[in-house]
C-alpha positions as CSV (number, residue, x, y, z in Angstrom):
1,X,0.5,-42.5,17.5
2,X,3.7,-41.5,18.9
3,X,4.0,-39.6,21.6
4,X,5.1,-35.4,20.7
5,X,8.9,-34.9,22.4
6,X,8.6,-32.5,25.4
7,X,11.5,-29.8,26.1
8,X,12.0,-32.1,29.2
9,X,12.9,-35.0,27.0
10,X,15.6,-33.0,25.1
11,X,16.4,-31.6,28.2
12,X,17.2,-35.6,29.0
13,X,18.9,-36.8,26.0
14,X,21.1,-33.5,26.3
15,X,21.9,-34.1,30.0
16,X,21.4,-30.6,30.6
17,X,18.6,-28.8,32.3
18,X,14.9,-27.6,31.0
19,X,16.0,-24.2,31.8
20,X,19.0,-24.3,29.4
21,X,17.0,-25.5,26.8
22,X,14.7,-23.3,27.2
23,X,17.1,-20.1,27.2
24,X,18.9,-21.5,23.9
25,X,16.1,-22.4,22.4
26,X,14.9,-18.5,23.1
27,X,18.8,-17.2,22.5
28,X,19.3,-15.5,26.2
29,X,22.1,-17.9,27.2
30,X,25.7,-18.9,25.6
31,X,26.6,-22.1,26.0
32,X,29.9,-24.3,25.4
33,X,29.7,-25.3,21.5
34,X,29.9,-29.2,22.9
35,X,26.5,-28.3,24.8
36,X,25.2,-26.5,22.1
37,X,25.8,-29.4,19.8
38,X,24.1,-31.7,22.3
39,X,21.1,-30.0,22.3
40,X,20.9,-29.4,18.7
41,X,21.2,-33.4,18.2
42,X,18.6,-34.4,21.1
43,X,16.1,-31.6,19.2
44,X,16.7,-33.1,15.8
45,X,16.7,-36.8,17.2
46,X,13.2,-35.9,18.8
47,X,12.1,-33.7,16.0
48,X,11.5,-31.4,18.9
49,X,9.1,-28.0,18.0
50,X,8.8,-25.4,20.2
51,X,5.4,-24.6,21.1
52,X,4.7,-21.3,19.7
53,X,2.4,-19.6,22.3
54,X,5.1,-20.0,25.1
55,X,8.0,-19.1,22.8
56,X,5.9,-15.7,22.1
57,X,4.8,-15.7,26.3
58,X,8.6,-16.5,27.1
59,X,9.8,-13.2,25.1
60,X,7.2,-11.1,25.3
61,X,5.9,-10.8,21.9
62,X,3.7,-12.9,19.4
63,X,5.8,-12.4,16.7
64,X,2.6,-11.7,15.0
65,X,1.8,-8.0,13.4
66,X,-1.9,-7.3,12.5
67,X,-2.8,-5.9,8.3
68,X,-5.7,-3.5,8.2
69,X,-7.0,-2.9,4.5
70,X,-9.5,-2.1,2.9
71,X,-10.0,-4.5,0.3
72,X,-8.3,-7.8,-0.5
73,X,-10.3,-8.1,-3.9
74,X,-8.4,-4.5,-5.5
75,X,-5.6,-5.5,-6.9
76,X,-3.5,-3.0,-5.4
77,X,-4.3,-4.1,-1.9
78,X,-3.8,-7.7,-2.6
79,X,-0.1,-6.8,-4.2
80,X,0.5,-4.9,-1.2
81,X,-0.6,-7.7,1.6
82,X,1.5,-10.2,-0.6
83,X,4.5,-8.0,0.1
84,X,3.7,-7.7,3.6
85,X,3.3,-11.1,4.3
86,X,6.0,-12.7,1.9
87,X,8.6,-10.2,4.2
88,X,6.9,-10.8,7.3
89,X,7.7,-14.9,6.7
90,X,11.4,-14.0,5.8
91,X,11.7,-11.9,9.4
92,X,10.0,-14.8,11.2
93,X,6.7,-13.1,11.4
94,X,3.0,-14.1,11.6
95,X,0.5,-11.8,9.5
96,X,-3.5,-11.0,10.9
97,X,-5.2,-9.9,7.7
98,X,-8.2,-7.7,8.2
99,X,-10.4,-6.4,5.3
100,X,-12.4,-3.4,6.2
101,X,-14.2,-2.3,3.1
102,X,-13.5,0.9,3.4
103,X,-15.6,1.4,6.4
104,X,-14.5,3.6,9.1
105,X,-16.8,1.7,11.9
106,X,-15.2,-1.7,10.7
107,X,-11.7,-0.2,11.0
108,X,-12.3,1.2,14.4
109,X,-13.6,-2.3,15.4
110,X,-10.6,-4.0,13.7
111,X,-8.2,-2.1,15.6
112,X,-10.0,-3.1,19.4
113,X,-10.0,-6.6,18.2
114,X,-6.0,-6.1,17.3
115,X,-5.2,-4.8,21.0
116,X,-7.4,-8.0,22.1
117,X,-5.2,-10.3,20.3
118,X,-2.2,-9.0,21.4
119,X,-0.5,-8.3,18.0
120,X,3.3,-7.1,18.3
121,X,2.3,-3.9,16.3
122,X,0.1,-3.0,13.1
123,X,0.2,-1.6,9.4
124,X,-2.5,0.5,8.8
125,X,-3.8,1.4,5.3
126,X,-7.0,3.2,4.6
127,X,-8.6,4.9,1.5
128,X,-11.1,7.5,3.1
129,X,-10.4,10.8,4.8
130,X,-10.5,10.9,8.6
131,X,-13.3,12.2,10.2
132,X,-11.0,12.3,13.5
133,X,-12.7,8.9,14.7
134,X,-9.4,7.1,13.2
135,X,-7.2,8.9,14.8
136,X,-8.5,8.8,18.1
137,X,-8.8,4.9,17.9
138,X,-5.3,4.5,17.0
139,X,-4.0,6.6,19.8
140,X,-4.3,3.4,21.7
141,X,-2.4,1.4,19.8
142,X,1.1,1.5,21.0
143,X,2.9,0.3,18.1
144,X,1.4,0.7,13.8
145,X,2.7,2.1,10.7
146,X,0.8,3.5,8.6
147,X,0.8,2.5,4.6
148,X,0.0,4.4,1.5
149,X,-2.5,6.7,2.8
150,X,-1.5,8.9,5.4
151,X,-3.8,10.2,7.9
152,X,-4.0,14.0,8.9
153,X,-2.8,14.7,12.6
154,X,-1.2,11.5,13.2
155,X,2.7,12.1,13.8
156,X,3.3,8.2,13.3
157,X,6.0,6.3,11.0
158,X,4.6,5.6,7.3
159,X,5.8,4.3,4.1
160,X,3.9,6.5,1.3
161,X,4.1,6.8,-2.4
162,X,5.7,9.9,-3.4
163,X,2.4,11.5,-5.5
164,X,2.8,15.3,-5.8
165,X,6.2,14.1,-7.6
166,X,4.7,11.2,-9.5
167,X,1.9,13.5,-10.7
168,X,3.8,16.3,-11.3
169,X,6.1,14.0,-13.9
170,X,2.8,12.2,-15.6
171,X,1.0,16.0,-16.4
172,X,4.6,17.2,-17.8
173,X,4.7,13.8,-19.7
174,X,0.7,15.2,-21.2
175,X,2.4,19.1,-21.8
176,X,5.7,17.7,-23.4
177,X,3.4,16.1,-26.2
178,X,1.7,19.4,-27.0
179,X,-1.8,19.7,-24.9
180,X,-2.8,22.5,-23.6
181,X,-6.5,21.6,-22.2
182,X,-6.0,19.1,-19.4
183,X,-8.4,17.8,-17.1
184,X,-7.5,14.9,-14.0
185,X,-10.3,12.4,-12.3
186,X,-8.6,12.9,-9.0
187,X,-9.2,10.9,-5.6
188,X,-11.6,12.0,-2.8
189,X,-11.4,15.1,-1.5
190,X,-9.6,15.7,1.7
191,X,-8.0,12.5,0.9
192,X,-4.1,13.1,1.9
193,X,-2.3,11.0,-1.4
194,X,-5.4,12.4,-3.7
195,X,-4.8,16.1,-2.7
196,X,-0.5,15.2,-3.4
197,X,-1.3,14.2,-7.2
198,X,-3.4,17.3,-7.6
199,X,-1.5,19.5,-6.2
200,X,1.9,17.8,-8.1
201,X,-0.9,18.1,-11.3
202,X,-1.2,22.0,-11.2
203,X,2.3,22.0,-10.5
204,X,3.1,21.2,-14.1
205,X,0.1,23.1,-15.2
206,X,1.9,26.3,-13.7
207,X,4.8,25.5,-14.8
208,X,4.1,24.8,-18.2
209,X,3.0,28.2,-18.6
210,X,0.3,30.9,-20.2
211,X,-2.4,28.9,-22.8
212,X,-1.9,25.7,-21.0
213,X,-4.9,24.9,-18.6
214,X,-6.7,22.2,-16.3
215,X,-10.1,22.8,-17.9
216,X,-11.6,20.8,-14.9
217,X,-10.6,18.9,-12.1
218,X,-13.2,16.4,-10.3
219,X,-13.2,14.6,-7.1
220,X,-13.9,11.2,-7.1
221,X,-14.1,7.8,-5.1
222,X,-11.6,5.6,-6.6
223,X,-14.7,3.5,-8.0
224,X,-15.3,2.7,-11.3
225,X,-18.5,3.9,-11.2
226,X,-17.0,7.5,-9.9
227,X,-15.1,7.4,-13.1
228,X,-18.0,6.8,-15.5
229,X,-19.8,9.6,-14.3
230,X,-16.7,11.9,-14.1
231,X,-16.4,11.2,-18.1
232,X,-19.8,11.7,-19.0
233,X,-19.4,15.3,-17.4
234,X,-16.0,15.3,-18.6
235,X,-17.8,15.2,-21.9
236,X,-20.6,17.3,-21.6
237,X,-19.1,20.1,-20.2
238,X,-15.7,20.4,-21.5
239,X,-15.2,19.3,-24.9
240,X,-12.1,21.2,-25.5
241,X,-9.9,18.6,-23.1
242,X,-7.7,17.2,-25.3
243,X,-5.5,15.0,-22.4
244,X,-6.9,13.3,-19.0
245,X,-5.0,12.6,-16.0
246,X,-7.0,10.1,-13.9
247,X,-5.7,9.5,-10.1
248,X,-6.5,5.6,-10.1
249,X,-7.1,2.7,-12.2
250,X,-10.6,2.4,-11.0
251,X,-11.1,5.5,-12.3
252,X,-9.7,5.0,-15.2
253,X,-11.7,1.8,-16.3
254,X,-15.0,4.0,-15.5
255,X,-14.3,6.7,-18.2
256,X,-12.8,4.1,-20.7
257,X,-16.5,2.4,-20.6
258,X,-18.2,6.3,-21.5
259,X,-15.1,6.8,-23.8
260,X,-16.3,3.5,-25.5
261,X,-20.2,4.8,-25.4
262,X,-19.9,7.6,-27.3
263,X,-16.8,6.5,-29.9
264,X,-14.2,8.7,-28.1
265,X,-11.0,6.9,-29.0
266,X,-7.9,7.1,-26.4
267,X,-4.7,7.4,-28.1
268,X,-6.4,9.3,-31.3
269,X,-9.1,12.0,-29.5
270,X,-7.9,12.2,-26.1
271,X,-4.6,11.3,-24.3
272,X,-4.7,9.6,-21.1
273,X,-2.1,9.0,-18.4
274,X,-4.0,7.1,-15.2
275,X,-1.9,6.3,-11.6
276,X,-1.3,2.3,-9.9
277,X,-0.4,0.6,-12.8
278,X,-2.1,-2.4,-11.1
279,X,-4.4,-3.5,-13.7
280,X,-3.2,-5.2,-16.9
281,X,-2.9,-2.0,-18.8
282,X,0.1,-2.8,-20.9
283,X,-2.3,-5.0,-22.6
284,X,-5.1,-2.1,-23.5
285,X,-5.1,-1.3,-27.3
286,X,-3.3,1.2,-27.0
287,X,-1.3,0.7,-24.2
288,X,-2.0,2.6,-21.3
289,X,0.6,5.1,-20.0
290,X,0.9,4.3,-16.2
291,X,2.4,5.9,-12.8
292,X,3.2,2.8,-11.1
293,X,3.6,2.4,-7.2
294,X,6.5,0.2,-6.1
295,X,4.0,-1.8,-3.8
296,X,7.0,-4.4,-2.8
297,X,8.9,-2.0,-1.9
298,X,6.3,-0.3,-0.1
299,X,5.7,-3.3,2.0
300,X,8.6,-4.5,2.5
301,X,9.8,-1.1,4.2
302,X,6.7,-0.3,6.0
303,X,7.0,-4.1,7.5
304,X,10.8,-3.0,8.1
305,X,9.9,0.2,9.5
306,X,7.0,-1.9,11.8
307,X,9.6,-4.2,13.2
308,X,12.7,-1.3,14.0
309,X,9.6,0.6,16.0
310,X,8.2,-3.3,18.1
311,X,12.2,-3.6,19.1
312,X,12.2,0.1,20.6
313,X,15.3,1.2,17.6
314,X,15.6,4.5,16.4
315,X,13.9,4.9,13.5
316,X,16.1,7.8,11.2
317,X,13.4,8.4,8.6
318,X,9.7,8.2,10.1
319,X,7.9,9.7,6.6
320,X,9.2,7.2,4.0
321,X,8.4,8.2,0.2
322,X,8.9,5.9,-2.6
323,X,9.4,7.3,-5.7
324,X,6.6,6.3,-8.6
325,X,7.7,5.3,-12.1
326,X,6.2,6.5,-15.3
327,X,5.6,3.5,-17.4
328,X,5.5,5.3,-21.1
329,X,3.4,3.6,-23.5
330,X,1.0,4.5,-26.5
331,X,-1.8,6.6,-24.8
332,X,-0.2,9.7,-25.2
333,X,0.1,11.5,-28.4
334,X,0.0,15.0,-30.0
335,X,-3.5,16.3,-30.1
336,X,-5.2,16.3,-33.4
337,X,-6.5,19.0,-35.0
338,X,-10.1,18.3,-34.9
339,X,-13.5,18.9,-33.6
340,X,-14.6,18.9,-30.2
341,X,-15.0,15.6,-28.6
342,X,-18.8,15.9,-28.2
């Protein structure tokens, strides 16, 4: 097996010194273009690679940044690390990937073994409120973003969806095609982006005016189980709901498998608008009217934002929002006059 070329050997064939290569290689030296052509020759002659680990020890960074999420099998986590990492590649960046389950003691310990690994900076997403342990572990990180789900007290850059908006457009979508008794299967409670979309949900209660009401709102995990027994209250108690807002797909799915359990047929009995548009819903009979989150956007600028903060650059706009988009389809309709749905 041939022998790997050394930065001494191009050093050789360029008839220049190891330091010079080393500080072009790195980009802290200008050179004659007749020495910079010589170099570039002896590297491609050699097939020359720099050894990673001292390229990222000669400059002071890894040129790594460290994911924290909490699941990879969600859809809308694994969208949003595919963002991350396909711009991360495109701005010469490594990716750590670490899946946390949701589990605040896992994402504490994720976060020492980050600082171990000496990470240029970290995103951060979570889907749980704080109980002030997250907080206080992040503190000692010097350098993270956060993504998607803010986290209360922590004055740090972040790249969110815009939800009270996004909401508040979805529930006037429900009131513009005639309901008046509305109820939502929002996120946990004193979870940041759940209390957004129900506050942006009452909004458009309020403002639709007198006779127009959100007959119940409940606070769920974003499982799937959470949202099947949501619907069987949902059912039991309130039988007047004529439209649902749900706050996740998750959710969503849940009361679609109650819906199915006791005949109630979306589109004909009850309207439904649900948020993340990361399941296949298009392909629901009906079609499933969506809020969708721009999750390449959102990675791309939270990776963006990540990078402008590890090179010490002023960062304008801290608290990014990105607009969510209504995907209209069949799931909406004007309420029937009918009996009750139970």
């Amino acid at each position: 097996m041939a022998r790997k070329a050394t930065i001494r050997d191009v050093s050789l064939a360029a008839h220049v010194s190891v330091t010079t290569v080393s500080r072009y290689l790195n980009g802290s030296i200008r050179l004659p273009a007749e020495t910079i052509q010589r170099i570039d020759d002896a590297v491609k002659a050699l097939r020359y690679t720099p050894n990673p680990l001292a390229r990222s020890l000669s400059r002071g960074k890894s040129e790594t940044i460290g994911l924290v999420i909490p699941e990879i099998a969600n859809p809308f986590f694994a969208r949003l690390a595919a963002s991350v990492e396909a711009t991360a590649a495109e701005r010469g960046y490594g990716v750590l990937l670490c899946v946390t389950l949701n589990n605040v003691d896992r994402e504490i310990d994720y976060i020492r073994r980050i600082e171990s690994k000496q990470v240029d900076g970290v995103l951060f997403s979570t889907n749980h409120p704080d109980d002030g342990r997250l907080l206080d572990a992040l503190k000692d990180v010097p350098c993270f973003v956060l993504v998607d789900e803010d986290i209360a007290g922590a004055d740090v850059p972040g790249v969110f969806a815009e939800n009270r908006g996004g909401a508040l457009e979805a529930t006037r979508h429900i009131v513009e095609a005639g309901h008046r008794k509305i109820a939502m299967l929002s996120g946990p409670k004193k979870l940041l982006s759940a209390e957004e979309r129900r506050l942006g949900f009452l909004d458009a209660i309020q403002e639709a005016g007198p006779g127009h009401d959100a007959v119940a709102i409940f606070d769920c995990a974003y499982t799937v189980e959470a949202g099947e027994a949501a619907a069987e209250n949902l059912l039991r108690d309130h039988p007047e709901t004529t439209a649902v807002f749900t706050g996740s797909d998750e959710l969503f799915l849940g009361m679609l498998k109650v819906f199915r359990r006791h005949g109630v047929r979306i589109g004909d009995d009850i309207s439904v608008v649900t948020c993340d548009d990361v399941e296949p819903l298009a392909l629901f009979e009906p079609a499933i009217t969506a809020l969708r989150q721009d999750l390449p956007q959102m990675g791309r600028q939270a990776l963006d934002l990540l990078i402008s903060t590890i090179a010490g650059k002023p960062v304008p706009e801290r608290h990014i929002l990105v607009p969510m988009e209504l995907m209209k389809r069949d799931s909406v309709r004007p309420p029937r006059r009918r009996a009750r749905l139970r």
